[in-house]
C-alpha positions, 0 to 999 in steps of 0.5 A, a space after each residue: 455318143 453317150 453324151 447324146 444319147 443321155 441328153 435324148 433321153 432328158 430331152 424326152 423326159 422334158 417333152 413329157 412333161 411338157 405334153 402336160 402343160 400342151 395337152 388339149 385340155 390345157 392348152 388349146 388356142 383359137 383353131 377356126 372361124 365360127 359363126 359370128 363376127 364381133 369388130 373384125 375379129 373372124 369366128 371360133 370353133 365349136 363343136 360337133 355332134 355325132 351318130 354311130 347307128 351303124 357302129 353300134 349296131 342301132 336301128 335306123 329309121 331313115 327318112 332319105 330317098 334311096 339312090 347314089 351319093 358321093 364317096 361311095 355311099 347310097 343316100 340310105 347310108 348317107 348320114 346327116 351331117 350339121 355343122 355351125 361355123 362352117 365357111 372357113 377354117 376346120 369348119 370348113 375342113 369338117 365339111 369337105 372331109 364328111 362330103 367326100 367320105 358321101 355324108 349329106 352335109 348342112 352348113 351354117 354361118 354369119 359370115 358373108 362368104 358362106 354361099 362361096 364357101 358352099 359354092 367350092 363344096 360343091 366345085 370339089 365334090 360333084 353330086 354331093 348333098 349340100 345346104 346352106 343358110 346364114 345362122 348366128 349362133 347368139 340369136 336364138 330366133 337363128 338357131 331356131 330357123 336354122 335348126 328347122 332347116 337342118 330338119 326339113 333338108 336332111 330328114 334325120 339329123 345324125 351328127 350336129 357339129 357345135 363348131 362357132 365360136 368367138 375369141 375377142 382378140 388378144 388383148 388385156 382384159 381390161 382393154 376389151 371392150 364390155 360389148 365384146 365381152 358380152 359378144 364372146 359370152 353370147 356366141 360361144 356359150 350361150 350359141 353353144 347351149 342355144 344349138 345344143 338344145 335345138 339339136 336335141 329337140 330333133 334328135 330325141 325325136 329321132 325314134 330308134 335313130 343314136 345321134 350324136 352332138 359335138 361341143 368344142 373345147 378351147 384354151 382354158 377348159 380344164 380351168 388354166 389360165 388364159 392370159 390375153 383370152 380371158 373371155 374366151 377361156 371362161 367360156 370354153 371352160 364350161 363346155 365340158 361342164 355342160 357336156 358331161 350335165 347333159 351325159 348324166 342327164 340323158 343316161 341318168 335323169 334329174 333326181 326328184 323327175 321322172 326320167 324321160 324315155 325318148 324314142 331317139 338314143 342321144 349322145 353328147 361328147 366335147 370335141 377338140 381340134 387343138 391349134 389350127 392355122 386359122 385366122 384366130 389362131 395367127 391374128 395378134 400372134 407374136 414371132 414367139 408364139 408362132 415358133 413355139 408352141 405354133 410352129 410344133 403343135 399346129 396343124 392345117 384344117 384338113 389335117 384336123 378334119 382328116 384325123 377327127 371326122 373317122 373319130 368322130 364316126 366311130 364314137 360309139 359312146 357317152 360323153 365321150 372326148 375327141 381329140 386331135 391333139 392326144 398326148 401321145 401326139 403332143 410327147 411325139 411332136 416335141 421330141 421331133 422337135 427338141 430331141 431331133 431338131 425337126 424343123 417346122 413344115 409352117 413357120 421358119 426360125 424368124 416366126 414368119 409363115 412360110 408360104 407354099 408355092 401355089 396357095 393363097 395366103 392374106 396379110 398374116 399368113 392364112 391360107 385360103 381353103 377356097 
């Protein structure tokens, strides 16, 4: 007994330690499909942003018709709700978490499925607000229309969700294709900064309205190595760096400028769903890393979104991190593991998916949200 209880305890002391290398600023692997498509390979995640007027107690100025909404809110309460990447995996997942919470939601993607995506939305919650249109986030013509769209539906943009993303497939860096790596810097930076600006060109405007905009970290942000993403893992490294400019910028100005005073109060924050049982994460993926670290610290879509969306809401800061995966979180899942042997709900001891009676799963074990 003793024996045990001692092996517990190393066990414990081990799972700390590796909540460092797991954490969600170290470790995070291709949660969901984004915005853009590049040879077959499904879309990243990035980023949300969010507004906390109610939380902190700010003016709001709304420009809604008042009336019922889904989810117990009146259309006066509602707040507007953008996000990029929308038609699968957590995108989707953040979408039916705020519409059933009576959010006004606005979707956008490049994939093909967006108008059924949108479609099950609306199955699911009856009377919910909702719009779609196509957007890739490497055009920036794209982002300008889908922005004006965004604008011209909800009135006031209170949450922008930066959620699009790419991760060009696991693979050696020099057997990626330059055109893929071109892709992977397009979509999942140069998107990123396209959307945020367009985003803050509205909710700056916002007078006496506190907005908040969401950019999605990944694999590689606090700067580790990516082995296999090695695109994917540079731009996610400067979303952070991007995120916390535009903070100081917004709260401090640029020196030798005057700083600007803009009728709306805008917050920007990094958001981090972790390891999500998406097509990005599974796609490429070993037996290996699907036991270990999938099998532990992976989660399910609505899971994330059900964690991150109450977060999200109640954001009332700058430049404040969201995350799913906290290292409370992670020392937790790998005692349960390693320390108490708890099987995985998701992979069994060979690897493979398991795959829940009554869903829909594709060739690799990912499973259909609609």
């Amino acid at each position: 007994r003793r024996t045990a209880s001692m092996l517990r305890a190393v066990l414990l002391l081990a799972a700390v330690s590796a909540a460092a290398a797991f954490s969600p600023a170290s470790f995070l692997a291709p949660t969901s499909r984004g915005a853009t498509q590049f040879g077959g390979r499904a879309a990243f995640t990035s980023a949300p942003p969010a507004r906390v007027a109610l939380a902190t107690g700010h003016a709001q100025r709304s420009l809604r018709p008042v009336g019922a909404a889904a989810g117990g809110l009146t259309m006066e309460q509602a707040f507007g709700i953008v996000i990029t990447g929308a038609a699968a995996g957590v995108g989707f997942a953040y979408a039916d978490e705020f519409l059933s919470r009576g959010h006004k939601v606005v979707i956008g993607d490049v994939s093909p499925k967006l108008s059924e995506a949108a479609a099950a939305l609306r199955e699911k919650h009856a009377g919910a607000v909702l719009f779609e249109t196509k957007l890739d986030v490497a055009d920036r013509g794209s982002v300008e229309a889908f922005a004006d769209f965004a604008k011209s539906n909800l009135g006031q943009v209170d949450y922008w969700i930066n959620n699009a993303g790419i991760n060009g497939g696991r693979r050696s860096f020099l057997e990626v294709p330059i055109e893929q790596v071109e892709a992977v810097v397009r979509v999942n930076l140069l998107g990123a900064l396209f959307c945020t600006q367009y985003a803050m060109k509205i909710m700056t405007q916002q007078a006496g309205v506190t907005s908040h905009l969401f950019n999605t970290v990944g694999s590689g942000v606090k700067g580790g190595g990516t082995p296999g993403y090695v695109c994917y893992g540079a731009t996610k490294r400067g979303q952070p760096q991007m995120t916390s400019s535009l903070a100081d910028e917004l709260t401090k100005g640029v020196q030798g400028y005057d700083k600007v005073k803009y009728p709306g109060d805008v917050k920007v924050h990094t958001l981090s769903p972790g390891m999500v049982f998406t097509q990005l994460l599974l796609d490429d993926s070993t037996p290996e890393l699907r036991k270990f670290p999938f099998g532990v610290l992976a989660a399910q879509p609505e899971e994330v979104a059900a964690d991150l969306v109450p977060k999200i809401l109640a954001n009332p800061g700058q430049g404040k991190s969201v995350e799913f995966l906290t290292t409370d979180k992670v020392v937790f899942k790998l005692f349960e593991r390693f320390a108490l042997g708890k099987k995985s709900e998701y992979i069994d001891d060979d690897g493979n998916v398991i795959r829940k009676p009554g869903a829909q799963y594709n060739a690799i074990g990912v499973r259909a949200l609609f």
